[in-house]
C-alpha positions as CSV (number, residue, x, y, z in Angstrom):
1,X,0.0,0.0,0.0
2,X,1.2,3.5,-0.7
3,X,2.0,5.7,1.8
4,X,1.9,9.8,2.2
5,X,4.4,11.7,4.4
6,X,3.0,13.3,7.1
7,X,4.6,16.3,6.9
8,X,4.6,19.1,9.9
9,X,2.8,21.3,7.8
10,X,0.4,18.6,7.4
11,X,0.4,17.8,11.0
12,X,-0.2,21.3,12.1
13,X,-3.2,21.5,10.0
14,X,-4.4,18.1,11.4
15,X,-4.4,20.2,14.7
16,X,-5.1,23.7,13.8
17,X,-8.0,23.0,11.9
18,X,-10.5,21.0,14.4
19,X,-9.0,22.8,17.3
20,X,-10.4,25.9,15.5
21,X,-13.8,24.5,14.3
22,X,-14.2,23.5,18.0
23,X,-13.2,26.0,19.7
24,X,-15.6,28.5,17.6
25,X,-18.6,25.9,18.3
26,X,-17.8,25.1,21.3
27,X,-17.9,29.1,22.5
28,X,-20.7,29.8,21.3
29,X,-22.8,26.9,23.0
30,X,-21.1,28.0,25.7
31,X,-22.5,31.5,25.2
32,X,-25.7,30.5,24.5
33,X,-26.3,27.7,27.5
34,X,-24.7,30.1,29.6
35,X,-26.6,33.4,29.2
36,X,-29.7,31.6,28.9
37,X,-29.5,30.0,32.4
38,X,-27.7,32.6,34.3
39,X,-30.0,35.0,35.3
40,X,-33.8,34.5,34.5
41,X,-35.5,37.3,36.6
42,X,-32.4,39.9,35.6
43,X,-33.7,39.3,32.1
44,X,-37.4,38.9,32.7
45,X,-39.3,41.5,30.1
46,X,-43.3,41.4,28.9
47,X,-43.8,38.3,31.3
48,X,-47.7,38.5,31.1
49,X,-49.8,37.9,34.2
50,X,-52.9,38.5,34.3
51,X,-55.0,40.8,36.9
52,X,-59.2,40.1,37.8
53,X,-60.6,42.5,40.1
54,X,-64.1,40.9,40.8
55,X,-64.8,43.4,43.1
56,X,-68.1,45.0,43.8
57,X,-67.4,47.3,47.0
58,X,-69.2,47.4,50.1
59,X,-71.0,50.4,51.6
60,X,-69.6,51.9,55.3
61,X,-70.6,54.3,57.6
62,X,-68.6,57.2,57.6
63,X,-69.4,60.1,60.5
64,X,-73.1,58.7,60.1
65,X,-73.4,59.0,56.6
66,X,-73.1,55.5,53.9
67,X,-70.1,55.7,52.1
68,X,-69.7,52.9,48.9
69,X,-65.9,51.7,48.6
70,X,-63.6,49.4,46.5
71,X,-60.7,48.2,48.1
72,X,-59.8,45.5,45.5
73,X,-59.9,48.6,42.8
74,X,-57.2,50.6,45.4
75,X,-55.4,47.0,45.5
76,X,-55.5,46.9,41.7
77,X,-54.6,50.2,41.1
78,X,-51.7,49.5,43.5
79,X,-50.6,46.3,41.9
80,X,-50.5,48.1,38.2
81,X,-48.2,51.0,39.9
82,X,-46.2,48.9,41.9
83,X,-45.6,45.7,39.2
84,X,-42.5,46.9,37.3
85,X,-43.9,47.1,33.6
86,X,-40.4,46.8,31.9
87,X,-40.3,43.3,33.3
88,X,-44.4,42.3,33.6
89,X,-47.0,42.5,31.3
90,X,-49.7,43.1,33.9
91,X,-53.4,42.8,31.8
92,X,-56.0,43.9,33.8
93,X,-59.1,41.9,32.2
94,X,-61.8,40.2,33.4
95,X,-61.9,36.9,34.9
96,X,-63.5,35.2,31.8
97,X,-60.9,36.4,29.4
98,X,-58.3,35.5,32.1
99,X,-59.6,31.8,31.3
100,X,-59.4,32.4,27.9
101,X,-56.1,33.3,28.3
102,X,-55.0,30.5,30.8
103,X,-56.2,27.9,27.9
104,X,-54.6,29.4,25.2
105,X,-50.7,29.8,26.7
106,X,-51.2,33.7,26.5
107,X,-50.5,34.1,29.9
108,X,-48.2,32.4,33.0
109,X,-50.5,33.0,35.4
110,X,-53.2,35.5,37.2
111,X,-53.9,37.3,40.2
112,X,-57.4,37.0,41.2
113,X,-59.5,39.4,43.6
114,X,-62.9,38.0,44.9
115,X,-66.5,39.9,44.9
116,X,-66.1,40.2,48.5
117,X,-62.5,41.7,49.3
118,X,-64.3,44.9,50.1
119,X,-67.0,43.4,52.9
120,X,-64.2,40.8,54.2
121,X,-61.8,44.0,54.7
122,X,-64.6,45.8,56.4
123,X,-65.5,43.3,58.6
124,X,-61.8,42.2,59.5
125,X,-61.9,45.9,60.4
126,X,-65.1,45.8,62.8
127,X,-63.7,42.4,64.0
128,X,-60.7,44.0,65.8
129,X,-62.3,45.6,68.5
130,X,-65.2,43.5,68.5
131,X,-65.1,39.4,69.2
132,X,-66.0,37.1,67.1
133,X,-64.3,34.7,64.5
134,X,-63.5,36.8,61.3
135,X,-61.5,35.7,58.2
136,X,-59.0,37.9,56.1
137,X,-60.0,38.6,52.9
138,X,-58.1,36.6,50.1
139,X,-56.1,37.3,46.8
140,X,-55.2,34.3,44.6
141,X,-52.2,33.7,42.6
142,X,-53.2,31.3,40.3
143,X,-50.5,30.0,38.0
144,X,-50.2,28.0,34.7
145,X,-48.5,24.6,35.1
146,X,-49.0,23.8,31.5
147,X,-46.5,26.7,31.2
148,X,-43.7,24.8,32.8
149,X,-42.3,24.4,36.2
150,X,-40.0,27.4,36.2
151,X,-42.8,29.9,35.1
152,X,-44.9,29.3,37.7
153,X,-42.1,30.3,40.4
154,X,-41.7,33.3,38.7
155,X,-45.7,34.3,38.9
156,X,-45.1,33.2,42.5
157,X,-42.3,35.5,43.5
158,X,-43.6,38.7,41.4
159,X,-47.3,37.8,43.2
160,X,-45.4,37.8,46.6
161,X,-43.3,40.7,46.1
162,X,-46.1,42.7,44.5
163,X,-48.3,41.9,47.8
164,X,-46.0,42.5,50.1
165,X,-46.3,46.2,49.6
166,X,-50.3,46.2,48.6
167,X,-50.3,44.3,52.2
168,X,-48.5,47.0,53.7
169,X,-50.3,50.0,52.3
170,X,-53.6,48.5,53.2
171,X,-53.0,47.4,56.3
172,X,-51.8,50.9,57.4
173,X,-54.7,52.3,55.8
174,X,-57.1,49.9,57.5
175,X,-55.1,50.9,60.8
176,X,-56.1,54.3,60.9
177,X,-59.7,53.7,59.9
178,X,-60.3,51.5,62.6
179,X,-58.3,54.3,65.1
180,X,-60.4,57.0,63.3
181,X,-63.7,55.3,64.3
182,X,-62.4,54.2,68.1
183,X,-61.7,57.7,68.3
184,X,-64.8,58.9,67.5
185,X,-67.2,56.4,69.0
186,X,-69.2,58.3,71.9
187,X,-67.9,54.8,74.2
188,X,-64.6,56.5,74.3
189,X,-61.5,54.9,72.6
190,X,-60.7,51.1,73.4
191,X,-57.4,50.1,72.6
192,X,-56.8,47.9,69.8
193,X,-55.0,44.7,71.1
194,X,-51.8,43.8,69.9
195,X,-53.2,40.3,68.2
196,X,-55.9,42.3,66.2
197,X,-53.0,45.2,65.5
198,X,-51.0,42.5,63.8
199,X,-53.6,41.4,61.6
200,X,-54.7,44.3,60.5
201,X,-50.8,45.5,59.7
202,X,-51.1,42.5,57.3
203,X,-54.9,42.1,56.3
204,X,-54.5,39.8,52.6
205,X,-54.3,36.4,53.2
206,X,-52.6,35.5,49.7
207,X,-53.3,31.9,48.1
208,X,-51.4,30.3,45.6
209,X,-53.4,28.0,43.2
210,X,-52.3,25.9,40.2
211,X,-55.3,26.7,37.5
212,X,-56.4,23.5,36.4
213,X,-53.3,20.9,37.6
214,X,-51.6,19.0,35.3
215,X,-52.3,14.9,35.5
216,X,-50.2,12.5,36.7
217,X,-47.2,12.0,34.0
218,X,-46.7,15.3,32.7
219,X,-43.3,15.6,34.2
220,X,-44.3,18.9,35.9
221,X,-44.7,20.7,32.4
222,X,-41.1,19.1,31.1
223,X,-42.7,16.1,29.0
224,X,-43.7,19.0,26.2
225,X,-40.2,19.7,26.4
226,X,-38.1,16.5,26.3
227,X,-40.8,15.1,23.7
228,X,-40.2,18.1,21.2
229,X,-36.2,17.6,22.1
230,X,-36.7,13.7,21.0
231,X,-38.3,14.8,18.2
232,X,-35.4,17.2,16.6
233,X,-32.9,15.0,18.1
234,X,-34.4,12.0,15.9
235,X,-34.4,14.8,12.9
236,X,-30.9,15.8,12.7
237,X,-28.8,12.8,13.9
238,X,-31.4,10.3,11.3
239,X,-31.4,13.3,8.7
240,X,-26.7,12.7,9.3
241,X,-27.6,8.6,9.7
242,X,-29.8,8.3,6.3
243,X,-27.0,10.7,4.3
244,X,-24.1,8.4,5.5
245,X,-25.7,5.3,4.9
246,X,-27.4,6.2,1.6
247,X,-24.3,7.5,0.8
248,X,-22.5,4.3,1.5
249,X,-24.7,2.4,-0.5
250,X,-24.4,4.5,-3.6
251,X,-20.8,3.8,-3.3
252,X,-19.9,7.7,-2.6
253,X,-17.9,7.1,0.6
254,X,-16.6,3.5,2.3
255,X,-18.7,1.9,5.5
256,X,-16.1,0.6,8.2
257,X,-17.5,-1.1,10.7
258,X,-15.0,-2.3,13.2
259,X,-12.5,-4.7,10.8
260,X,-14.5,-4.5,8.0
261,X,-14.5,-2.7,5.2
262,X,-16.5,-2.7,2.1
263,X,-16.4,0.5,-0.6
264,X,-19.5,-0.4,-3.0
265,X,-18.7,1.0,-6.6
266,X,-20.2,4.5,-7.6
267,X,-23.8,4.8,-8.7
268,X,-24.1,7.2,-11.6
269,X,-27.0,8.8,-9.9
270,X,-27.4,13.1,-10.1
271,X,-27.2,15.1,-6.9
272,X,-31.2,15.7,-7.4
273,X,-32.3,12.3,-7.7
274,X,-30.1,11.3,-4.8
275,X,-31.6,14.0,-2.3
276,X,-34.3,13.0,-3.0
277,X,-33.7,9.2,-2.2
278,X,-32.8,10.9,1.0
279,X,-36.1,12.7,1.3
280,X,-38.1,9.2,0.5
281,X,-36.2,7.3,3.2
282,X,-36.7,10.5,5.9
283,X,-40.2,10.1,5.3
284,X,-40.2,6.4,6.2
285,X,-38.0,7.0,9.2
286,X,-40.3,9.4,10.3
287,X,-43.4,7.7,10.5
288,X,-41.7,5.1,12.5
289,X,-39.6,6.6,15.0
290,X,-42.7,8.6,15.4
291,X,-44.7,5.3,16.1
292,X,-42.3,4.3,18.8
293,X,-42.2,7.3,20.2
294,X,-46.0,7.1,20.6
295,X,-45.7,3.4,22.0
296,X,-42.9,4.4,24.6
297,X,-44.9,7.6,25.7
298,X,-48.0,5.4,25.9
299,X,-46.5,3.0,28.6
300,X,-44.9,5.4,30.3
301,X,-48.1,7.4,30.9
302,X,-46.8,10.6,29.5
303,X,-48.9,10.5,26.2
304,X,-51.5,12.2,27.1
305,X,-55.2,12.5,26.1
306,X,-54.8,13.3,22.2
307,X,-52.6,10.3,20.7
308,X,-53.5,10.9,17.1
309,X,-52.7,14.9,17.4
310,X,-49.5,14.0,19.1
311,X,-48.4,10.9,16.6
312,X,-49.8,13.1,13.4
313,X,-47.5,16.4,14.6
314,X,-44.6,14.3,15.4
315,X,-44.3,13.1,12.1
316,X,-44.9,16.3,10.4
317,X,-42.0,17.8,12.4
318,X,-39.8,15.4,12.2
319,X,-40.2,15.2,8.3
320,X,-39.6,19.1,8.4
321,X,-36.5,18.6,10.7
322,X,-34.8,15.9,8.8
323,X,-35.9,17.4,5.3
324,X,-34.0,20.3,6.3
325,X,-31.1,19.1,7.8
326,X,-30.4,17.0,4.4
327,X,-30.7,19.7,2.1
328,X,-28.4,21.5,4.2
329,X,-26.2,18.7,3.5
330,X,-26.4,18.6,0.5
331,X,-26.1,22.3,0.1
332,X,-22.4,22.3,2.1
333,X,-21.4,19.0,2.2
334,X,-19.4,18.0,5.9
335,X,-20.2,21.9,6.7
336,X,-23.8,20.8,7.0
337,X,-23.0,18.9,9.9
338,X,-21.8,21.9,11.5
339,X,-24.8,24.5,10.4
340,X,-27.5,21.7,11.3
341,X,-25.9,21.0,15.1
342,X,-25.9,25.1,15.3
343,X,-29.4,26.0,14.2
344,X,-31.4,22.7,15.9
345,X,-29.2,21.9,18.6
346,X,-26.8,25.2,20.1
347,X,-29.5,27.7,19.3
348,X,-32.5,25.7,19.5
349,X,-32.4,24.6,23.0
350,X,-31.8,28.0,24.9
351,X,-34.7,29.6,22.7
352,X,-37.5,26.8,22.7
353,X,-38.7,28.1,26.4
354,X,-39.2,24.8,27.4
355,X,-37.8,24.9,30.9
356,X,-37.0,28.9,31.3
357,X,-39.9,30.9,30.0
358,X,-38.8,32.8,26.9
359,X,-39.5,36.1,28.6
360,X,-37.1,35.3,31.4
361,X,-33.9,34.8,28.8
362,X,-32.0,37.3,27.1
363,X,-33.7,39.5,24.5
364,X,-31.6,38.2,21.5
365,X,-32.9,34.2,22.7
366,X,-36.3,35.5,22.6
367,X,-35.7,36.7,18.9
368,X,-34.3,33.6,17.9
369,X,-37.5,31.8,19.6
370,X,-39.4,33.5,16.8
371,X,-38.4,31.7,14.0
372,X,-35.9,28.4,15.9
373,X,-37.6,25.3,14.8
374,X,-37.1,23.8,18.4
375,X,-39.4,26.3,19.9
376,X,-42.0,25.9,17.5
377,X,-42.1,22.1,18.0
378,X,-42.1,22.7,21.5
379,X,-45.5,24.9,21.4
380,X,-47.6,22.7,19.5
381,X,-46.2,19.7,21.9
382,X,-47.0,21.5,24.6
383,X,-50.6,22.4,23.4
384,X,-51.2,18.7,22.7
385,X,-50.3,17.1,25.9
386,X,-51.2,20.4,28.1
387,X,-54.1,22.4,26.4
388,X,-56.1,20.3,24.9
389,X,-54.9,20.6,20.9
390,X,-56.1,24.0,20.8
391,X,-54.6,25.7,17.8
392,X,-54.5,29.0,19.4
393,X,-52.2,27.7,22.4
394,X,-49.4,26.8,19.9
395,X,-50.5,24.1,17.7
396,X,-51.7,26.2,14.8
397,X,-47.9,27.9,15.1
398,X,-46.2,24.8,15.2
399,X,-48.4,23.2,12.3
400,X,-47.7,26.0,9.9
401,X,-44.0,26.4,11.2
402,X,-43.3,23.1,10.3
403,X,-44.8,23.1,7.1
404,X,-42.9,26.6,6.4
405,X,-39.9,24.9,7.2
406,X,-40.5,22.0,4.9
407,X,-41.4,24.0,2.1
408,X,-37.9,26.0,2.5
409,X,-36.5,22.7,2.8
410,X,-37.9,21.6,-0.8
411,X,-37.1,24.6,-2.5
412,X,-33.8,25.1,-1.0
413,X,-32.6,21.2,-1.8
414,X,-33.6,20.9,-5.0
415,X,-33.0,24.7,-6.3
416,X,-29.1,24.3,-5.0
417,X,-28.8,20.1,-6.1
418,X,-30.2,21.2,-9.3
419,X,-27.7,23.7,-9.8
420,X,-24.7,21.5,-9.1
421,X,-26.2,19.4,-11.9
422,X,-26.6,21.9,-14.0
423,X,-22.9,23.6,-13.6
424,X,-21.8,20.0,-14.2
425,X,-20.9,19.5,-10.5
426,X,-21.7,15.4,-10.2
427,X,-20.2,13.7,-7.5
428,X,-19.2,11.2,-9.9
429,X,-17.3,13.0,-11.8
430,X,-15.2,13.4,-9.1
431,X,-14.2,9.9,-8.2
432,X,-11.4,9.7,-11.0
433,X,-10.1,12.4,-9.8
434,X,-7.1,10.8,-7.6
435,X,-5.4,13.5,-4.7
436,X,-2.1,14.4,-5.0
């Protein structure tokens, strides 16, 4: 067998030239994992929360005249003023559009105040100086589990640090109302006891509620997630398996496995017809893998309630994922590799929002979340085993998504293949060709 010198030119371009690619790669996944973990609330911006004020006031006696009042509109008021808008999109609706909201993903979560916060205040005021069981008036924080596990700590720490001041302002309010009245009462002025003086300094009991809990086997909100991650995973490493082995076949590159070695002799076949051999096998491999991912998530209990949605939007995805990935392929050849790990895998992951809400991660991952395919599978997976299928909670996005992303595939593959047919550029042609 012939040999070639390995030259120290040679050799340093052995080393430089992989130590380069992976140091380039390897930074920016860095980068991205990085900055998308570090500091979620630092880069929290338009995290939308709802806010219900059911309210309907309560009428008091003031110096022997009726007086109607709304503390949960004060509370309200004080919530929107206090709630830092740079960071929280606070929408003050009503609580039926709030369950709209909930069941279509538009929001993370909601912060409900009952008809009768005004009479439960008023009578947690009467109750201080006079016996009797009384109960504070409530808030709830509801939050959206379908949203993921992380999301609904963050509703839970702006709800608590939003109350924490509403608490205070009301309960020194409440104070000097209940002082005022004392004062004036023709009985003289009781003192307030120090047990009744520390409720009303902190007069909201607040109540944290998951809207509608998520069943048993829904990971806490991560199955969407990990299911959408199995389904690009299956996309770009079968999208590098099919090209290699296809490839092998055709006789365009050797298969080694282990000791043995076979080089099949070259198929005169154009680039065209052989992306789309590709594109034919993807599509088998597709339904499959799709199939047992349906069987596995079945036995395991994390399938949810809508199989056919979630076996019919697997394969669709995956077909756009793997579609893609080969045209990319064929488009650069090895560099595909590179693009495809770098678009589904190093900028995919950090903007799909699946475990860190996209509105708690830097601003440039929540522009990549607008068009990175793994956050678009992620949506519609996560309307499918959370809300029901409902288009407008992230299915409809991911459908068309996908299919956008296929038809770019299409158009992209066979506009560039057909090219390098037409320019002459066959990858037979090439095999006579011997290096020097």
């Amino acid at each position: 067998m012939d040999t070639i010198r390995i030259t120290p030119r040679r050799l340093a371009r052995m080393v430089a030239a992989p130590t380069a690619v992976l140091a380039v790669v390897m930074s920016l996944l860095g980068v991205m994992y990085l900055a998308y973990i570090a500091d979620p609330e630092g880069n929290l911006h338009d995290f939308p929360i709802a806010l219900v004020n059911q309210d309907v006031g309560d009428t008091i006696d003031t110096d022997g005249r009726a007086e109607h009042v709304n503390f949960g509109k004060q509370v309200a008021d004080a919530l929107v003023a206090g709630v830092p808008a740079d960071q929280v999109d606070l929408r003050v609706v009503g609580i039926s559009e709030s369950e709209r909201l909930m069941r279509t993903a538009q929001i993370y979560g909601a912060v409900i105040i009952p008809s009768d916060f005004s009479k439960r205040l008023g009578i947690l005021g009467v109750g201080s100086v006079v016996g009797g069981e009384i109960e504070r008036p409530i808030i709830t924080v509801q939050t959206n589990s379908g949203m993921g596990p992380y999301s609904a700590g963050i509703v839970t720490r702006i709800g608590a640090q939003a109350m924490a001041e509403v608490n205070k302002q009301v309960g020194d309010q409440l104070t000097t109302r209940v002082r005022d009245t004392l004062a004036a009462s023709p009985q003289g002025s009781p003192e307030i006891s120090g047990a009744a003086q520390l409720t009303l300094a902190q007069p909201i009991q607040v109540i944290e509620q998951e809207w509608r809990p998520l069943r048993a086997g829904a990971g806490m909100g991560l199955t969407a997630f990990f299911y959408a991650l199995l389904i690009l995973m299956a996309g770009v490493v079968g999208a590098m398996v099919i090209h290699t082995m296809v490839d092998a076949q055709l006789g365009f590159q050797p298969t080694e496995y282990g000791p043995w070695y076979v080089h099949y002799p070259p198929t005169p076949i154009s680039r065209f017809h052989t992306l789309l051999l590709k594109w034919g096998v993807m599509v088998v491999v597709a339904v499959v893998i799709s199939l047992l991912y349906l069987l596995v998530a079945k036995i395991l209990g994390v399938a949810g309630d809508q199989p056919v949605q979630l076996l019919l939007f697997s394969v669709l995805a995956l077909i756009a994922v793997g579609m893609t990935c080969m045209a990319s392929l064929a488009a650069f050849g090895t560099a595909g590799l590179l693009i495809n790990l770098a678009v589904f895998v190093i900028l995919g992951l950090p903007s799909s929002s699946g475990t860190v809400p996209i509105q708690a991660t830097p601003r440039y991952i929540a522009w990549l979340a607008e068009f990175e395919p793994m956050h678009q599978v992620y949506l519609g997976m996560r309307s499918i085993l959370y809300f029901e299928s409902d288009y407008a909670a992230g299915l409809g996005r991911g459908i068309w998504m996908s299919l956008l992303g296929l038809l770019l595939a299409l158009i992209g593959g066979i506009a560039i293949t057909r090219y390098y047919d037409f320019k002459g550029l066959h990858r037979e042609n090439f095999l006579d060709k011997k290096a020097v």
